[in-house]
C-alpha positions as CSV (number, residue, x, y, z in Angstrom):
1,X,26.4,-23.9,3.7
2,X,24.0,-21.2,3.7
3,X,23.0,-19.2,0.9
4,X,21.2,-16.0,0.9
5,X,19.2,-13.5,-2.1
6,X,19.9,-9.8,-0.7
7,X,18.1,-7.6,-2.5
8,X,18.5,-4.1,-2.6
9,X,16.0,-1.6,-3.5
10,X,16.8,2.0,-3.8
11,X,14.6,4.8,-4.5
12,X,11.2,3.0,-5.3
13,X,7.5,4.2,-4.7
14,X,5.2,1.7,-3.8
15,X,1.4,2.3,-4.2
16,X,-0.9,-1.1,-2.9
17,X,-4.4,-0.6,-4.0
18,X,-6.4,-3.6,-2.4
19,X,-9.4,-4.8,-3.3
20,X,-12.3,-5.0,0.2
21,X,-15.3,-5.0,-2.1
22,X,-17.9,-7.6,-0.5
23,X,-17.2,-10.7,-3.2
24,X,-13.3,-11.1,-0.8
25,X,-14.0,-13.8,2.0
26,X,-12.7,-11.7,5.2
27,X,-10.0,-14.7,5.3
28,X,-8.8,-13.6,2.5
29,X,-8.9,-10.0,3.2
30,X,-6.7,-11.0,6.5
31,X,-4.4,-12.9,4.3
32,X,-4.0,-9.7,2.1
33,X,-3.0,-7.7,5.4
34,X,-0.2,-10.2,6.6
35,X,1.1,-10.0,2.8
36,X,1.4,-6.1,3.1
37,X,3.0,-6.3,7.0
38,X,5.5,-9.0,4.9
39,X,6.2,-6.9,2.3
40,X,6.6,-3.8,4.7
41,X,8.4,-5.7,7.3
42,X,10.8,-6.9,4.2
43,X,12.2,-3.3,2.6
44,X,13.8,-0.6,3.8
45,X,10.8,2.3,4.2
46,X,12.4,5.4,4.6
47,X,12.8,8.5,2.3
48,X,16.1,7.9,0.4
49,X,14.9,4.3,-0.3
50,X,11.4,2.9,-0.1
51,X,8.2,5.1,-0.2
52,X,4.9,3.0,0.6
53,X,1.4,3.8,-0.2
54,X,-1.6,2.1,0.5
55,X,-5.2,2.7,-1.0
56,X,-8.5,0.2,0.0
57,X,-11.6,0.1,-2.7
58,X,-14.6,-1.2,-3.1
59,X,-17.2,1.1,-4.9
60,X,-15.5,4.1,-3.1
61,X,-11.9,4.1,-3.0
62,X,-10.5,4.7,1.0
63,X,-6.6,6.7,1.2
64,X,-4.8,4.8,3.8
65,X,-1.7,6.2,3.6
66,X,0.6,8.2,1.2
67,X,3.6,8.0,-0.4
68,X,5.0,10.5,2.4
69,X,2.7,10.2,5.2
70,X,4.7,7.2,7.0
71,X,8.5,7.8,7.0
72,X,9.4,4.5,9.2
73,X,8.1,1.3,9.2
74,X,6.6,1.1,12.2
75,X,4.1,3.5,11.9
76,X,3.0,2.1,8.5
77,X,2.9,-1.7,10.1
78,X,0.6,-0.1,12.7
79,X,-1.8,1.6,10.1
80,X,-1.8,-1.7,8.3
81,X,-3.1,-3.7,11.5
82,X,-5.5,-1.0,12.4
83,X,-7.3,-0.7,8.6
84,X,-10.5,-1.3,8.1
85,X,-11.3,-4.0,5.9
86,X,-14.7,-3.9,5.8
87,X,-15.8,-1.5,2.8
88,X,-19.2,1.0,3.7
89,X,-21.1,-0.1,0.0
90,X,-20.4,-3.4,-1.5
91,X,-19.6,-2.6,-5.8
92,X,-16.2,-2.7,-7.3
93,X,-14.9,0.0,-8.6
94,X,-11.4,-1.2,-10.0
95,X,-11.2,1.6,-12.7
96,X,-11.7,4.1,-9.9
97,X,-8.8,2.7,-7.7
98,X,-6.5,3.1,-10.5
99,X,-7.4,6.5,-11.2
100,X,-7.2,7.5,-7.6
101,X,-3.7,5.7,-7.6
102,X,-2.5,7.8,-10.8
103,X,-3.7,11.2,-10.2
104,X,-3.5,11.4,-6.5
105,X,-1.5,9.3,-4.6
106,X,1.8,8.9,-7.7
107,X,1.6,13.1,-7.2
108,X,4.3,14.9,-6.3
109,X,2.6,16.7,-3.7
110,X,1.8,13.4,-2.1
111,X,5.2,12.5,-1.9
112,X,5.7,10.5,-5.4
113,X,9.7,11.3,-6.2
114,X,10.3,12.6,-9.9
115,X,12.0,10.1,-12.0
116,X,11.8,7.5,-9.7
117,X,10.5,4.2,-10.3
């Protein structure tokens, strides 16, 4: 007999901020992308449930995509095989990630939802 976890997750924004700085092998990198198509492929991405953003850094930090600039999944699987892992200056700017990720992408007028989680 079969068994299976179902998990449902209601009303959650989702901010990946992933690190392309020049110290990740590209293997790694590519293992970080087919984590995020898993993860994407995995939830329910649409308004009333799951909101999915996605910001790259290395010494700059790059907006992939907002909380509410991809409504379905496919389009946000497509932007995640078409990024560009390959950052223009090699630091890492961690600090600067996190601040992009708390004052601009969890911002209401980028789609982050009031009181959710």
């Amino acid at each position: 007999m079969e068994h299976y976890l179902v998990i449902i997750i209601c009303s959650i924004d989702i901010v990946f901020a992933v690190d392309i700085s020049c110290s990740i092998h590209p293997d790694d990198k590519e293992r970080v992308r087919r984590f995020l198509e898993s993860v994407v492929r995995r939830i329910p991405v649409r308004p009333p449930f799951v909101q999915v953003g996605i910001i790259l850094f290395s010494k700059t930090v790059y907006d992939i995509a907002q909380l509410n600039s991809f409504i379905r999944r496919g389009q946000l699987l497509k932007v995640i095989k078409e990024m560009e892992m390959k950052p223009k200056e090699c630091a890492t700017a961690t600090y600067l990630a996190l601040e992009y990720a708390r004052e601009v992408t969890f911002n209401k007028q980028n789609g982050a939802r009031e009181g959710k989680k």
